[in-house]
C-alpha positions in Angstrom: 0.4 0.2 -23.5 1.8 0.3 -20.3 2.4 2.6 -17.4 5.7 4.3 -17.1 6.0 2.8 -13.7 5.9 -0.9 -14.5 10.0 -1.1 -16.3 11.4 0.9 -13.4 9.3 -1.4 -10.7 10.8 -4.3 -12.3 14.6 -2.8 -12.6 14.1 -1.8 -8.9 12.8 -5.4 -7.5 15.7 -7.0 -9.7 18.3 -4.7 -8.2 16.6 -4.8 -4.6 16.0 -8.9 -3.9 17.6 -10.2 -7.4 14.4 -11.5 -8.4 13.4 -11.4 -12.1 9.9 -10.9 -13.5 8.3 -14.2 -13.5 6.4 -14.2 -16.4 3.6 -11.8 -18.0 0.9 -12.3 -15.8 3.3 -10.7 -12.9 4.2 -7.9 -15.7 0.6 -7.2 -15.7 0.4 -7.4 -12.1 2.5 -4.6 -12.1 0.5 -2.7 -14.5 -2.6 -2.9 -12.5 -0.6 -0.9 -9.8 -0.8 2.2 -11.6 -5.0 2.3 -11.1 -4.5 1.2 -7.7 -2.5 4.3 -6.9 -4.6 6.3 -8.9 -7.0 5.0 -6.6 -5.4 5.8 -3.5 -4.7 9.1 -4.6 -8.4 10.1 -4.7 -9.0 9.5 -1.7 -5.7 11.7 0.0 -7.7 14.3 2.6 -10.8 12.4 2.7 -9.4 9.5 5.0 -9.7 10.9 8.7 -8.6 7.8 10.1 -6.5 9.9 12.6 -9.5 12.2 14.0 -10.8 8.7 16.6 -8.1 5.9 17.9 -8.8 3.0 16.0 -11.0 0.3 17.6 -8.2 -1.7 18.9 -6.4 1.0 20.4 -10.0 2.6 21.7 -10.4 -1.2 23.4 -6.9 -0.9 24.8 -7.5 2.1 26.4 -11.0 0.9 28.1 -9.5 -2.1 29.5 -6.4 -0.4 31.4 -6.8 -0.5 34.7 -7.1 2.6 36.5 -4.1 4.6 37.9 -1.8 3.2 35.0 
């Protein structure tokens, strides 16, 4: 059976870029979805991605020059 979210995905992709499901294996694509979010959903309030700048920014910030 599948997820309640895989017929509306595929109405909302049509209506948006006027692109048709493909063919089964991208129907199940969308199927797989639903335990990604599931996924994702675990994990809200455990990410604290936000407590440290990321590296990037944390390399940005070493190599400004001072005064700036």
């Amino acid at each position: 059976m599948e997820p309640d979210l895989v017929l509306p995905t595929i109405e909302a992709i049509r209506r948006w870029s006027g692109v048709e499901c493909p063919n089964p294996a991208a129907r199940l694509g969308l199927a797989d979805m639903a335990g990604l979010i599931a996924d994702v959903e675990k994990l809200r309030g455990t990410m604290v991605f936000e407590d440290e700048p990321s590296s990037f920014d944390l390399a940005l910030r070493q190599c400004k020059e001072p005064g700036k």
